[in-house]
N, C-alpha and C positions, 0 to 999 in steps of 0.2 A: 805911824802911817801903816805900817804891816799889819798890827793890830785892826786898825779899823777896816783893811783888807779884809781881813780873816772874819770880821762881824759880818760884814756885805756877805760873804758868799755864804755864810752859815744860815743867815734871814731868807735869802734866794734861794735854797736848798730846801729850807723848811715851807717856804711857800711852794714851791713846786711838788712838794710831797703834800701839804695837805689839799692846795686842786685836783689834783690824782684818785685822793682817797673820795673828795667828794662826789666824783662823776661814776663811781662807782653801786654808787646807794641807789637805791629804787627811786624811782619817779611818780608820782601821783599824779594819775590819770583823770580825768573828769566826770568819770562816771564812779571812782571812788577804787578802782580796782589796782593794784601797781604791776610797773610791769621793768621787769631787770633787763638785762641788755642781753638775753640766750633767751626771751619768754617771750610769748604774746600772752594778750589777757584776753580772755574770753569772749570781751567786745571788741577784738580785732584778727581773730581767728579767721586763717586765712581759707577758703574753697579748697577741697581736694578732690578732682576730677579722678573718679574712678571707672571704668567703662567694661559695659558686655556685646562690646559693639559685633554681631553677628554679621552684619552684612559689607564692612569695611575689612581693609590688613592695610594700615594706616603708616607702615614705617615709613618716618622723614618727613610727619607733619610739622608744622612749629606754629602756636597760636600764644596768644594771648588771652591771660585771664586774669578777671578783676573779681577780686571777694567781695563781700557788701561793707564793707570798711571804706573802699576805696583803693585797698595795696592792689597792685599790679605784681603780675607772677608771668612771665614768660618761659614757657616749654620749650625744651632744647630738642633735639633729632633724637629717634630711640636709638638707644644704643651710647648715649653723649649724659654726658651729666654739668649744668650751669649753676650758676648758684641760684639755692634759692628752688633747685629743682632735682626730684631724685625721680628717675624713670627707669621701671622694670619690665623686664622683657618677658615675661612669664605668659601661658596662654590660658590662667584663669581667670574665672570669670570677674574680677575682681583684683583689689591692690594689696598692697603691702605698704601700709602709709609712712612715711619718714616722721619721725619721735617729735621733730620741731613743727609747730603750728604754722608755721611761713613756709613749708617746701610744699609744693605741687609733685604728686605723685599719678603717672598714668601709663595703664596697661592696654596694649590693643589685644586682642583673640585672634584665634588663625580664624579662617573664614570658615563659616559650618554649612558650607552648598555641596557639598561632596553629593557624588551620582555617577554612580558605579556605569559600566557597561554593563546593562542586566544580563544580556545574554547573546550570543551571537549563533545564527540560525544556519543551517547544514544542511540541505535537502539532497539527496539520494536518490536515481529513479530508477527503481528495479526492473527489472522484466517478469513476464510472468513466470511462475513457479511450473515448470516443466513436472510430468510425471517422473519422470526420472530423472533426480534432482541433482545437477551439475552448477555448480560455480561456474559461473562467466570469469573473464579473464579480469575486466575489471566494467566496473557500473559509470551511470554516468553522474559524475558528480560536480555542485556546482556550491557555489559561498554565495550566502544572498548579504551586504552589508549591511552594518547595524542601523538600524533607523529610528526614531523617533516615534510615536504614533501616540493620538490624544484618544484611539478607539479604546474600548473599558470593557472586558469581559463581567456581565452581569451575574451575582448572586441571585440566584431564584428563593426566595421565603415568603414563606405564610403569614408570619406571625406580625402582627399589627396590635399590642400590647397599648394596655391603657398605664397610665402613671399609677394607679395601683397593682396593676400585675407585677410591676416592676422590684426589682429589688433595690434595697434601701442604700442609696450614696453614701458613701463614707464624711464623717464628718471632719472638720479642721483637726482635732487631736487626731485624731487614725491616719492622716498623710503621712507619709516619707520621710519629707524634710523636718516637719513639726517633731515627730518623734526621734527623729535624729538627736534635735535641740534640748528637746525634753530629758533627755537621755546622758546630759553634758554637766559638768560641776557649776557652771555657772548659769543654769536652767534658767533660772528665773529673771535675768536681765535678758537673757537671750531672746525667751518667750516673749517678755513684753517688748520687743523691738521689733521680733518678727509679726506682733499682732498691730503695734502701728504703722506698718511699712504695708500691711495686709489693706486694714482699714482706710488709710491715705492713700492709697492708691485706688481704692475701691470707690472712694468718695472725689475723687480726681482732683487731692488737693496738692498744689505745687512746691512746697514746701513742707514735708513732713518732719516734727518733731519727734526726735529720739535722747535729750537731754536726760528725761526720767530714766530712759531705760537702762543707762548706765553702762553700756557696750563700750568697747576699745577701740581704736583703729585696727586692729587688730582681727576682731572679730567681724566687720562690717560686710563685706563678700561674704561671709560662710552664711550669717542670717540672711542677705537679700541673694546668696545663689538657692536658700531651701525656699525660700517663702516663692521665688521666682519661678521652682520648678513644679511646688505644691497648688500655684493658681495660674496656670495658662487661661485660666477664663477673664482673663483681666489682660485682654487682648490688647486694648489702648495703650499699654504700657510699651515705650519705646525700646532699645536697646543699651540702652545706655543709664546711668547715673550721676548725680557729685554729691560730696557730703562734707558740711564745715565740723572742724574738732578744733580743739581746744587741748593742749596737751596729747594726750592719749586717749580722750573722751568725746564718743560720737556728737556733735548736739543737735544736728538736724540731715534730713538725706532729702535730695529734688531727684525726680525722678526728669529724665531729657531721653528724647528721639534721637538726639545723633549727640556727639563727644561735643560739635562744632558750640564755642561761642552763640549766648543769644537763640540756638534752638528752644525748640516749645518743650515744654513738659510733657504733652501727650500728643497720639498721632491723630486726636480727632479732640475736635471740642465738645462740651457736653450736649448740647443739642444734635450733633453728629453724632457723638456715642447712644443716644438717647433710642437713634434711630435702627445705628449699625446693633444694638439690645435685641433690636423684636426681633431682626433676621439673625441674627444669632440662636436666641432661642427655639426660634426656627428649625432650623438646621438641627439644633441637640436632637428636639424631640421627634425629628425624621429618623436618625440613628436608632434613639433611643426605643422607640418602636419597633425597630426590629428584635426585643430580645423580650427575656421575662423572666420572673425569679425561679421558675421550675426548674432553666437550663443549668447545665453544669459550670461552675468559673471558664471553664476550657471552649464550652461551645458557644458562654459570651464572646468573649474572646476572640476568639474567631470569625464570628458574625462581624462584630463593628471594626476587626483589623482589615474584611476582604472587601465590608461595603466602602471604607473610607479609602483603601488602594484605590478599587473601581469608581469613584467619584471626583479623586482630587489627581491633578496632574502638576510633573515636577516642571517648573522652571523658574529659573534663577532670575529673569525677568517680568515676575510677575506682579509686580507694582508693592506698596506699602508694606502690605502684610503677609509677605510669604514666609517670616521669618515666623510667626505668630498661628494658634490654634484657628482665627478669625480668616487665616488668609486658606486653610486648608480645609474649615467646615462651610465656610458661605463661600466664600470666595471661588472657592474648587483648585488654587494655584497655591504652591508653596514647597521648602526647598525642606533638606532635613529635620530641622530643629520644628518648620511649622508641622508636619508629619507627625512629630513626638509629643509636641506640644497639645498636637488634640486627641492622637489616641491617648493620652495621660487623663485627660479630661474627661473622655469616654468612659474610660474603665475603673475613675472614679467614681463617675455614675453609675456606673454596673455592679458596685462595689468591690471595686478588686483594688487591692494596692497595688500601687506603680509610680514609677521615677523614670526620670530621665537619667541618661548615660549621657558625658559629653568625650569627646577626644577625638581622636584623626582617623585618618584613614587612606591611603595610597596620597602621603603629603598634606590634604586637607582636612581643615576641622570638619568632624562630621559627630550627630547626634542621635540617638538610639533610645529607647528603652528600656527596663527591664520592669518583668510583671513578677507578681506571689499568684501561684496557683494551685490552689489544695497545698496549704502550706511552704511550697517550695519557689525558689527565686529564680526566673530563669530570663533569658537576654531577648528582646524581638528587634530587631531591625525593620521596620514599615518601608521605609525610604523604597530598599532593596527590594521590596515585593512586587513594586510598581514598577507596569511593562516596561522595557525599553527595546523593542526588536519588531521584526515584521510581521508576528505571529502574536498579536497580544494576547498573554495568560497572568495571572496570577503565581507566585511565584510564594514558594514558605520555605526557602532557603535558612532563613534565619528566624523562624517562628518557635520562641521557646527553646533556644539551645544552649549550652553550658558556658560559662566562662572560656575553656579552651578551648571551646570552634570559636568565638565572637573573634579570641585574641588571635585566630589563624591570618585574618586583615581588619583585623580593628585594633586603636590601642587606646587603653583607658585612661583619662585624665580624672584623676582619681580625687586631686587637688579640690577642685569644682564639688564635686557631689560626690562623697565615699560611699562603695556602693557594697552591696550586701554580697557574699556567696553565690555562685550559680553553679550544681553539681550536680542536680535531679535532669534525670534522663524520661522521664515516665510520663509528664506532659508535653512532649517532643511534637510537634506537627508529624513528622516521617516515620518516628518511632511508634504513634500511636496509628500509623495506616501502613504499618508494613512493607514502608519503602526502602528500608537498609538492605544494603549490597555491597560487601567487602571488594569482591575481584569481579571481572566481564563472566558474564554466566550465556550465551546465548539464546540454550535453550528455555533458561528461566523470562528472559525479554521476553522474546517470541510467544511463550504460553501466555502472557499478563498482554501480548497486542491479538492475543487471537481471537476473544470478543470485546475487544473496544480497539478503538483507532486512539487514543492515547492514551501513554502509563507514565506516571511518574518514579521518577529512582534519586534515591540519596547516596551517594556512597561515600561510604565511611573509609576506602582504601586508599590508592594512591590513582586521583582526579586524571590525571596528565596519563598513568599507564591504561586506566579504565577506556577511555576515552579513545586514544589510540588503536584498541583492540574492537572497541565499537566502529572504529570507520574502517576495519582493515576485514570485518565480519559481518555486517550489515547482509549478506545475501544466507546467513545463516541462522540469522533471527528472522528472514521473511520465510524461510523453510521450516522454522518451529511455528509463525505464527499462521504457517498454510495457505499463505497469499504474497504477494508480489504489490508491485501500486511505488507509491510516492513516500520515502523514506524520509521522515525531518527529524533532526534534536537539536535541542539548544539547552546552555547551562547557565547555571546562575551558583555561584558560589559551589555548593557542590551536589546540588540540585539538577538533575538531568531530566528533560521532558522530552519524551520523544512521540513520534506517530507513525503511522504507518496505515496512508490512505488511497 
């Protein structure tokens, strides 16, 4: 009886070991492909929502999302991690995808609206300049607050160029991002992804294939943040993305307007785009008629940095396309990134290289450029240049300045778009018109306001001591400049404009 004990549980034993081993073996799927119990196969790769969502800061959404398989992936709160979902907090443009084909991976971006206080305005009113010149005890001085204002200080130019005066647009290899890519060990997958992700969205197809191009998850942000910064002319394109993989292996990206479930792939249909095309073109060849190939890179430059200030106005409520080159060339509205977005575009056409800058800035995301001019890299801020005070001017606070003013309040998110050198001081806006000023000079003010009613000053010392000594002296820059009248400055970074009317 023992015996036959001992046989039962030894057969029970061996049956339970060989069920075990068999649930372990691959499975044969219907399409021919196998799939283990850690793997998906390639025809059930699940969606990974990746996002450059500009106009949102999304923490504590939770959605739902269905792959074209059918699997459902539900998103946990940022900061939380569910199964089935890995979510990074990062504020690139772009993810970091988790290894398994079933995790949902999704980043939001800090918000890129940033808009500085440009400048806050200080009028002065002196009395007249006595022959015999005594200091008053104290002037009358008053704070006008910071205001708003859509009024545009106009550029006067002549020149009305035809597309052959014009100099020659830089072509796809000569951008930024392309030569970035070009530039990389694995050139050639990179290349041909960023040329499908160029051309599928060019053609406004909703589903673009990247299966050829052989890219990682790894790599998928780095090609669609250069191709995204090298064609702002592809205004349609929303803020957002998702892309199915397979492994490690991109095999298609949809371009979407918002992160949300169910959003459209583009902000306009093609008979919309068709239209929003002509006034687009529009709009370019208004710019673009202001310059011509004789001028120097610097006085392009400048021409389409002060018309596109003076034309487009900033607000964070200005419908669809503020985030986009479309929302700041036709439109006339738009918030940082749409600013950068179109002079990039611009001064592509001018042929000048340039890229976009992304990163923060007092808290907020905010976006920038930087340009190559006569060989050298240097930072512009446009956003910044645009009035905000009661006195509207033009402002070149940050036209052309080094790496170490940008990082005085700017910080570079490097992650996004690595960005080149900025160390040449020679095409400086200030430096090239003889605006620098280490310490309060009165009598130097005074002689730069004695035939004009306004001068501008850069100082390079310390803003806060300069500034202090300007309002504590003001009655002795009206004695260098031989008149008395109506004293104003306002600053913008470290940009001081003053008058004296």
């Amino acid at each position: 009886m023992k015996l036959k004990l001992s046989y039962l549980a030894l057969l029970t034993a061996l049956l339970v070991l060989f069920t075990t081993a068999c649930s372990l073996l691959p499975t044969s799927n219907t399409d021919g492909t196998t799939t283990g119990t850690t793997t998906t196969s390639a025809a059930t790769s699940a969606t990974t929502s990746s996002t450059a969502d500009d106009n949102q800061n999304d923490n504590g959404w939770n959605d739902d999302i269905t792959d074209d398989a059918g699997n459902k992936t539900t998103k946990g709160n940022a900061g939380g991690t569910t199964a089935g979902d890995v979510t990074d907090n990062t504020t690139a443009g772009g993810d970091t995808p988790a290894s398994s084909a079933n995790a949902t991976t999704s980043t939001t971006k800090k918000q890129t609206t940033t808009k500085p206080t440009s400048a806050t305005e200080v009028v002065i009113t002196l009395p007249p300049i006595p022959t015999q010149t005594t200091k008053p005890s104290s002037g009358n001085v008053t704070t006008k607050p910071t205001t708003t204002t859509t009024k545009k200080v106009t550029t006067t130019t002549t020149v009305n160029s035809k597309p052959t005066d014009r100099p020659t647009p830089l072509a796809e290899n000569q951008l930024y991002g392309y030569k970035q890519l070009a530039a990389m060990p694995r050139a050639t997958a990179l290349l041909k992804a960023y040329k499908a992700i160029t051309d599928g969205v060019a053609n406004m197809e909703e589903s673009i294939s990247l299966n050829s191009a052989g890219i990682t998850t790894d790599e998928i942000s780095l090609v669609f943040n250069y191709y995204r910064n090298d064609h702002p002319e592809h205004f349609w394109l929303g803020t957002a993305y998702s892309y199915s993989y397979s492994g490690n292996t991109v095999l298609s990206l949809k371009p979407m307007t918002s992160k949300q479930e169910g959003a459209p792939a583009y902000l306009l249909s093609k008979s919309e785009k068709a239209q929003a095309q002509t006034k687009w073109d529009a709009a370019v060849e208004k710019y673009l008629s202001l310059i011509n190939k004789s001028m120097s890179e610097y006085d392009r430059e400048l021409i389409l940095h002060d018309a596109l200030v003076n034309d487009c106005t900033y607000n964070k409520d200005g419908g669809d396309f503020i985030h986009s080159a479309y929302g700041a060339l036709v439109q006339k509205v738009a918030v940082c990134d749409g600013y950068s977005r179109a002079f990039a575009f611009l001064l592509r056409q001018a042929g000048i290289e340039c890229t976009i800058a992304h990163g923060s800035s007092r808290g907020e995301g905010h976006a920038w450029n930087m340009a190559k001019i006569n060989g050298s890299w240097y930072h512009v801020d446009i956003t910044w240049a645009d009035p905000v005070s009661s006195t509207p001017s033009l402002y070149h606070a940050y036209f052309n300045v080094t790496e170490e003013r940008i990082k005085e309040d700017h910080t570079i998110d490097s992650s996004q778009n690595p960005l080149p050198a900025a160390t040449a001081t020679a095409e400086n806006y200030h430096t090239k018109n003889n605006n620098n000023i280490a310490t309060f000079d009165a009598t130097f003010i005074g002689e730069r306001l004695q035939n004009a009613s306004k001068t501008t000053l850069y100082i390079t010392g310390n803003v806060e001591n300069f500034v202090e000594s300007l309002t504590n002296n003001v009655y002795d820059i009206a004695v260098a400049a031989g008149r008395g009248g109506k004293f104003a400055y306002s600053l913008c970074g470290r940009e001081l404009q003053l008058s004296l009317t």
